[in-house]
C-alpha atoms as one frame of an Amber mdcrd trajectory, in Angstrom:
protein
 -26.137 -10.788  18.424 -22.931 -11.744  16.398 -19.763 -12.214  18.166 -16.710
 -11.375  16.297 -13.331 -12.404  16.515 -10.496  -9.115  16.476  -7.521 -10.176
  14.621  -5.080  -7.385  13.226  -4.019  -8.572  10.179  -5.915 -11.240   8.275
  -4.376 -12.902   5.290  -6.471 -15.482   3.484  -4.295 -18.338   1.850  -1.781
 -20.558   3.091   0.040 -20.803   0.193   3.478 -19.039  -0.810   2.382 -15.673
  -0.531   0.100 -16.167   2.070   3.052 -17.418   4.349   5.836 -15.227   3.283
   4.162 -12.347   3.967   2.981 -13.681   7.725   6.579 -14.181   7.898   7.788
 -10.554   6.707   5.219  -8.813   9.070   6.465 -11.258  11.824  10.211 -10.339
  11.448   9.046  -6.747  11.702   7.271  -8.139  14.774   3.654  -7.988  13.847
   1.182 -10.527  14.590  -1.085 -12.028  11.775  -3.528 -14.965  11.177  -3.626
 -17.211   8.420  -6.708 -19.054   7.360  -6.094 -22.142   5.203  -9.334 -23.798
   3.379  -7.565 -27.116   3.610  -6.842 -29.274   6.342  -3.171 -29.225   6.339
  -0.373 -27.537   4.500  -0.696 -27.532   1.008   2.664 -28.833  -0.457   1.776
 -30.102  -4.117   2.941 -28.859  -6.559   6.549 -30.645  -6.691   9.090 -27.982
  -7.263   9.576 -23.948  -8.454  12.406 -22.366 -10.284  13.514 -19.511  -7.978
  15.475 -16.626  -9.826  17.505 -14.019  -8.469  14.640 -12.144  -7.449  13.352
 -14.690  -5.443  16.272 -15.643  -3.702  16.523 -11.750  -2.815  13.188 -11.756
  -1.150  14.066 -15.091   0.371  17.123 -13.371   1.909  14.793 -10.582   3.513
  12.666 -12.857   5.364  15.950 -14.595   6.131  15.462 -18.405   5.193  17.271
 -17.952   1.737  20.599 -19.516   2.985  18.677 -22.613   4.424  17.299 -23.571
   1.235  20.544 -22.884  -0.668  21.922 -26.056   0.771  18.932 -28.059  -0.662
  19.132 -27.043  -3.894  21.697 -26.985  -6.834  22.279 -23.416  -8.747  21.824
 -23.732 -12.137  24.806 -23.059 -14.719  23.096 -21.974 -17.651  20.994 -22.903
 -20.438  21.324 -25.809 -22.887  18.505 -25.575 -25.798  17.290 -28.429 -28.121
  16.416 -27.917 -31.824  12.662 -28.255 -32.630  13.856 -29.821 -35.424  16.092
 -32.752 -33.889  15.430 -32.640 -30.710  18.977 -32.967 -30.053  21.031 -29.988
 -27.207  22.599 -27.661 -29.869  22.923 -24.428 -28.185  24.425 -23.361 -24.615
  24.778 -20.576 -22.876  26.828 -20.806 -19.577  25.629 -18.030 -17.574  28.571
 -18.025 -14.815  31.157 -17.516 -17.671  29.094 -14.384 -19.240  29.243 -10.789
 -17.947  26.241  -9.191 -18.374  24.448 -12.113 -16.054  27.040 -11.673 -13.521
  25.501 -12.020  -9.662  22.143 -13.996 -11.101  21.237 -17.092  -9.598  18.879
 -19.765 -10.667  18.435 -22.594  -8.170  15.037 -25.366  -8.022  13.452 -26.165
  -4.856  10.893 -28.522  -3.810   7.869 -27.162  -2.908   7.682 -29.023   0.176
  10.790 -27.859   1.020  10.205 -24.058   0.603   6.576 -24.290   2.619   7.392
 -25.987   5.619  10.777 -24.038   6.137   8.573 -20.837   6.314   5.924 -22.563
   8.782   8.956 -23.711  10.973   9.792 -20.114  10.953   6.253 -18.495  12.328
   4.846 -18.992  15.288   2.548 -21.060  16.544  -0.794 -20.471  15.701  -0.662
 -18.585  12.752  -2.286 -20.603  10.757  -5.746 -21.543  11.219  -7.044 -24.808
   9.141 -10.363 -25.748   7.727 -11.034 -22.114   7.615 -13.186 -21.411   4.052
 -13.744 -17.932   3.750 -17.074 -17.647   2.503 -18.042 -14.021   2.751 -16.653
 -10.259   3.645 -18.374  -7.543   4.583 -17.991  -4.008   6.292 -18.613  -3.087
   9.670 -17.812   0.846  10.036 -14.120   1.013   8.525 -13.287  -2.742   9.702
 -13.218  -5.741   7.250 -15.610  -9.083   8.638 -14.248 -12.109   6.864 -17.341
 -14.701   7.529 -16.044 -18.416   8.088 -17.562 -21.544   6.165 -18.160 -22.035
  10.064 -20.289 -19.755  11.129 -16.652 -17.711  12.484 -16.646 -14.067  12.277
 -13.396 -12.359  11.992 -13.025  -8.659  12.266 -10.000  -7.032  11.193  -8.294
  -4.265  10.548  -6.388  -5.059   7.264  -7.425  -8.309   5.093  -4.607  -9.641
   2.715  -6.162 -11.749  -0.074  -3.334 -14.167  -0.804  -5.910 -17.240  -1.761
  -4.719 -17.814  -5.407  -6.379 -18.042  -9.005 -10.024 -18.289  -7.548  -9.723
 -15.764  -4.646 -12.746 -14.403  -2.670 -11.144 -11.396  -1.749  -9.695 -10.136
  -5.630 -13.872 -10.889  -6.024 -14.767  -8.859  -3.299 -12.504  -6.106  -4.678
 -13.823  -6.529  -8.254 -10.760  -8.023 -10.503 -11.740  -9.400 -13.295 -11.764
 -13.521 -13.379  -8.518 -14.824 -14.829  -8.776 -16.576 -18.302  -7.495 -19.222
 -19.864  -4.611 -19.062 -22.231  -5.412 -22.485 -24.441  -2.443 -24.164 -23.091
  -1.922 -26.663 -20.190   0.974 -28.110 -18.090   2.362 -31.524 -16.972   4.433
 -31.472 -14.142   6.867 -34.385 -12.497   9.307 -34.980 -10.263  11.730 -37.740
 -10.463  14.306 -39.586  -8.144  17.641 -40.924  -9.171  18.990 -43.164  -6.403
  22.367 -42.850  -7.276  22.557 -39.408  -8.672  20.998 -38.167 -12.013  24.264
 -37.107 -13.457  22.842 -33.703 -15.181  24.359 -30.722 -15.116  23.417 -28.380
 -13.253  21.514 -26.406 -16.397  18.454 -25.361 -17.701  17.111 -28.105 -20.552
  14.469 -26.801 -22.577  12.569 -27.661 -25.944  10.389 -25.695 -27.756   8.286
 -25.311 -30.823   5.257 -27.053 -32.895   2.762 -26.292 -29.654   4.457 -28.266
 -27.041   7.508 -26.689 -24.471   9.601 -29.298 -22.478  12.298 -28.712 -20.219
  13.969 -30.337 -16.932  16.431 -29.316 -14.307  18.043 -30.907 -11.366  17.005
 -29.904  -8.010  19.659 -31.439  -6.402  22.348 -34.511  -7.163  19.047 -37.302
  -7.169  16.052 -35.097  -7.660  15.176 -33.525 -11.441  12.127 -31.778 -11.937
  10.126 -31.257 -15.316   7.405 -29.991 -16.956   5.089 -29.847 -20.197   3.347
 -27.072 -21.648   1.023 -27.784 -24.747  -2.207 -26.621 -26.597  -5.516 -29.206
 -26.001  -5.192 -29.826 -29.882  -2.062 -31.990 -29.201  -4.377 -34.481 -27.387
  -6.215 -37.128 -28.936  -9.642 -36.581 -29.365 -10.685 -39.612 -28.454  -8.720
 -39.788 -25.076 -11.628 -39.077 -22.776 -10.162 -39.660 -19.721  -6.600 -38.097
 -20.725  -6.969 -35.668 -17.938  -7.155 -37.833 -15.393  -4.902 -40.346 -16.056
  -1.269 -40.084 -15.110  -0.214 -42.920 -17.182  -1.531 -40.578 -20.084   0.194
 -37.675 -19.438   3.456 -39.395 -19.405   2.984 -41.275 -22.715   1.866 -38.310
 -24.167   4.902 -36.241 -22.884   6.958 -38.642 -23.927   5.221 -39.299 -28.014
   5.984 -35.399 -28.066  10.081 -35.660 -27.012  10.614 -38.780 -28.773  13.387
 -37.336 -30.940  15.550 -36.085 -27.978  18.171 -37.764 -26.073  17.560 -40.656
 -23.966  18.878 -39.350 -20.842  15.730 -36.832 -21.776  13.234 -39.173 -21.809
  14.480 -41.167 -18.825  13.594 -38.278 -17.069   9.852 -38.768 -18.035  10.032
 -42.563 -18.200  11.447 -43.123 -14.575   8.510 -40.387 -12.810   6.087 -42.392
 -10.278   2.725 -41.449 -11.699   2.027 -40.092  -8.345   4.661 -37.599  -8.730
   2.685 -36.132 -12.174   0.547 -33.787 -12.643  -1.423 -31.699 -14.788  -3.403
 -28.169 -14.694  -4.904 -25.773 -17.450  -3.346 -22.058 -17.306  -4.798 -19.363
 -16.799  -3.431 -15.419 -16.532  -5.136 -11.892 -14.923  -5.699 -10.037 -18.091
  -2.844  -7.477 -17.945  -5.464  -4.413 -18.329  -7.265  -5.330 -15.831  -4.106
  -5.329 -12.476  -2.956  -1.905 -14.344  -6.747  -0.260 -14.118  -8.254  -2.299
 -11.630  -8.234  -2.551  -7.663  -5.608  -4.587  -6.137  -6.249  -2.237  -3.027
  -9.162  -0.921  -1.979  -9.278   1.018   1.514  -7.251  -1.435   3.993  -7.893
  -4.904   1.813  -5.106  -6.132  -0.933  -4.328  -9.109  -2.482  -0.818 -10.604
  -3.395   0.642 -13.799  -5.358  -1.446 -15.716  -7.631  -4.758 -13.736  -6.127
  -3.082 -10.802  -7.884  -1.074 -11.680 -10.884  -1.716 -15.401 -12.170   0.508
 -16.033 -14.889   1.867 -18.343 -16.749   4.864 -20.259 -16.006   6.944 -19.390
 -19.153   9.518 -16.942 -17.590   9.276 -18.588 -14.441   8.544 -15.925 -12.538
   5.062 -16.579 -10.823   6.504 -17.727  -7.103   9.149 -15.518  -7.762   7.055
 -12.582  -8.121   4.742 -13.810  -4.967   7.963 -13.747  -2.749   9.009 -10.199
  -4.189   5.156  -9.212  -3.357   5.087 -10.461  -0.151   8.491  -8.380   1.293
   6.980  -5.116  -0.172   3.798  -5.829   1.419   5.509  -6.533   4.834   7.276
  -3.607   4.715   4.436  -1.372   3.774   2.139  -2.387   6.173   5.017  -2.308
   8.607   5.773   1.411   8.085   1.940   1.961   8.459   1.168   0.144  11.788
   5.485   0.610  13.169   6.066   4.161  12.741   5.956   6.902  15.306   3.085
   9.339  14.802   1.496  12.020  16.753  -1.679  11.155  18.465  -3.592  13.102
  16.118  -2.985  10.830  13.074  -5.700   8.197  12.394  -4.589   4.124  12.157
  -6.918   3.128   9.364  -5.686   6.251   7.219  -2.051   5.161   7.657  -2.662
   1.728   6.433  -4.605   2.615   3.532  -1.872   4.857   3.003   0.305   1.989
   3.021  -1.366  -0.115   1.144  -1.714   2.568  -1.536   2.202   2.432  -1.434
   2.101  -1.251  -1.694   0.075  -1.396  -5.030   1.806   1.171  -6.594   5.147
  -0.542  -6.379   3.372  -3.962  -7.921   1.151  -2.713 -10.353   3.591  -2.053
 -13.281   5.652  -4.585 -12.145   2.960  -7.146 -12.351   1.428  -5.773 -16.088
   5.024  -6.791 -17.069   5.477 -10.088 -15.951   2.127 -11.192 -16.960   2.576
  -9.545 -20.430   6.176 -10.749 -21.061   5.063 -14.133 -19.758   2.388 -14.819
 -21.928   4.366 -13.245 -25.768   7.443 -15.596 -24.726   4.874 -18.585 -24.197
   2.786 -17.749 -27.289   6.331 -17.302 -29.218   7.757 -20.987 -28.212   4.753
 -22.432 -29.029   2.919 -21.368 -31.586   2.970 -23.092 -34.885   4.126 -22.064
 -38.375   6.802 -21.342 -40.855   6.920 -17.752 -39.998   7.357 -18.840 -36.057
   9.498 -21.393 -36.666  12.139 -19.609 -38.481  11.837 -17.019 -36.048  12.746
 -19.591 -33.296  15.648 -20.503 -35.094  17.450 -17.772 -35.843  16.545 -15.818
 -33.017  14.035 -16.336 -30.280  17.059 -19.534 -28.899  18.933 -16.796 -28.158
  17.057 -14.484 -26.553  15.176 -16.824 -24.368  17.644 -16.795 -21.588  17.723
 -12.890 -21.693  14.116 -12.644 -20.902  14.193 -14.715 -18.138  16.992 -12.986
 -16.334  16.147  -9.424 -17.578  12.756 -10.089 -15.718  14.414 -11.620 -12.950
  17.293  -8.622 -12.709  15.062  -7.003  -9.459  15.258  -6.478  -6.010  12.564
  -5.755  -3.640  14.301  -4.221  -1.045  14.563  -5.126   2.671  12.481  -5.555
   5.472  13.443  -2.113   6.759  10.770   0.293   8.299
């Protein structure tokens, strides 16, 4: 006979959604369980961009101000020519109008996970815990353990990222790759890295580079590129840190110094690389992201790539509405007549039709700009020049102009 395990609310994935939304069902006092695959807390990764969006989500669960005073809000943009390489065009987003009240800050990863573990409480997350199967038993969800643990709940949150069990279970298409990779770093500067506080990016000819300062001694960058920029011959390219960095650095060798210091002064253990991969936009606008009292949120949902940097941002925003959902399902006052599991599919119904649009857009818009700054040719090239400069900083902050609301049932 199989003993099961009741737990509420099950969310699979330790990650940022996975946390934040433990963390919005706990401030509406509700009780969840986390299971992590890994043994600890997963904190690589080095930094995110957090837009306004984020930081309005971070608000709701209430740690925004905390991180605030770790990390620097950015300015504006400054953009490089793909010709020279050199910073010819600026936009200082304070000073202009129709930006007024965004705000752009980097924080390191580390940072933004453990200040929402400090914030649950103990217990909620459960380590080593590899979901391996789910099933059905009557109307509640079993979530089999690598184990031999069976957990029986009433609602199961899929927040377990690019490969997750649980957008499987509910049928989402596999995400695909988009023929481009990233290099990621993070560098210390002892005695301050003198940048200001902007956004420096370089695009064009298949390769996207840009840095920003976290805070007065910490800058964080990254790399985007197509596999054709790499040496055939470099076998074990992908594996080798040293690598990466010499081929960041071949590709922004007509930039300013200060640029390249950036690159040339990263630890190789602070450097890292991953291919990227999106959810076809079709398939989160026709396919199940909820499914009777099982969801999924973050990267499980929407993988995307990191070209308006919106994909944490758009986890944080998912895992508020979520919260709040669930928490008018399970906090409301009903009459005794009115059945649990309807009121949470009900409210998880709610849930996906607030994020399903808004996800189809980020994924979309994510992927043209990408394909835009990169891509090759005359045609693209002149395009970047005389426009695509300038309305690079719009997109970002027209998909960052939203608000997901409060935690308010």
């Amino acid at each position: 006979m199989e003993v099961y395990e009741d737990e509420d609310i099950v969310i699979v994935g330790a990650g940022l959604a996975g946390l934040t939304t433990a963390l919005s069902l706990h401030r509406l006092g509700l009780k969840s369980l986390v299971l992590e695959s890994s043994e600890s807390l997963r904190i690589t990764g080095f930094a995110l961009t957090l837009w306004t969006n984020a930081w309005k989500a971070l608000d709701a669960v209430g740690i925004g101000d905390s991180l605030r005073q770790k990390s620097t809000q950015m300015k504006g943009f400054k953009i490089a020519s793909p010709d020279t390489g050199l910073f010819t065009s600026q936009q200082a987003l304070d000073k202009d109008g129709k930006f007024k009240g965004y705000e752009s800050r980097c924080v390191k990863r580390k940072d933004l996970m453990e200040t929402l573990v400090k914030e649950l409480p103990p217990g909620t997350i459960r380590y080593s815990s590899k979901v391996v199967t789910i099933d059905e038993l009557h109307r509640f969800k079993l979530v089999h353990l690598a184990d031999g643990t069976i957990l029986k709940t009433k609602v199961l949150i899929g927040c377990d990222g690019v490969n997750s069990v649980v957008s499987k279970w509910l049928g989402l298409g596999s995400p695909v790759s988009v023929g481009r990779s990233a290099i990621r770093g993070l560098v210390e500067f002892p005695n301050g890295s003198g940048f200001d506080p902007m956004f420096h990016v370089n695009f064009g000819g298949g390769v996207r580079y840009g840095f920003l300062p976290v805070d007065d001694k910490t800058v964080y960058w990254f790399c985007t590129f197509t596999p054709s920029q790499v040496p055939s011959y470099e076998e074990d390219w992908y594996e080798n840190p040293i690598k990466m960095k010499q081929f960041v650095l071949s590709r922004i060798n007509k930039m300013p110094q200060e640029a390249q210091d950036v690159v040339e002064r990263t630890l190789i253990t602070s450097i890292s690389l991953s291919p990227l991969k999106f959810r076809l936009p079709w398939n989160v606008l026709f396919g199940d992201i909820v499914k009777d009292n099982v969801c999924v949120a973050g990267d499980a949902l929407h993988p995307m790539t990191p070209d308006i940097g919106q994909g944490g941002c758009s986890s944080l925003e998912d895992s508020v509405v979520l919260g709040r959902c669930i928490g008018e399902a399970l906090l409301k006052k009903v009459d005794g007549k009115d059945d649990e599991f309807e009121r949470i599919e009900k409210g998880l119904k709610k849930y996906g039709k607030e994020r399903r649009w808004r996800s189809f857009s980020l994924i979309s818009v994510a992927y043209c700009v990408g394909f835009m700054q990169e891509s090759k040719g005359m045609m693209m090239s002149f395009l970047r020049k005389v426009w695509f400069s300038k309305y690079t900083p719009s997109a970002f902050l027209k998909m960052a102009n939203f608000d997901c609301g409060d935690l308010v049932i």
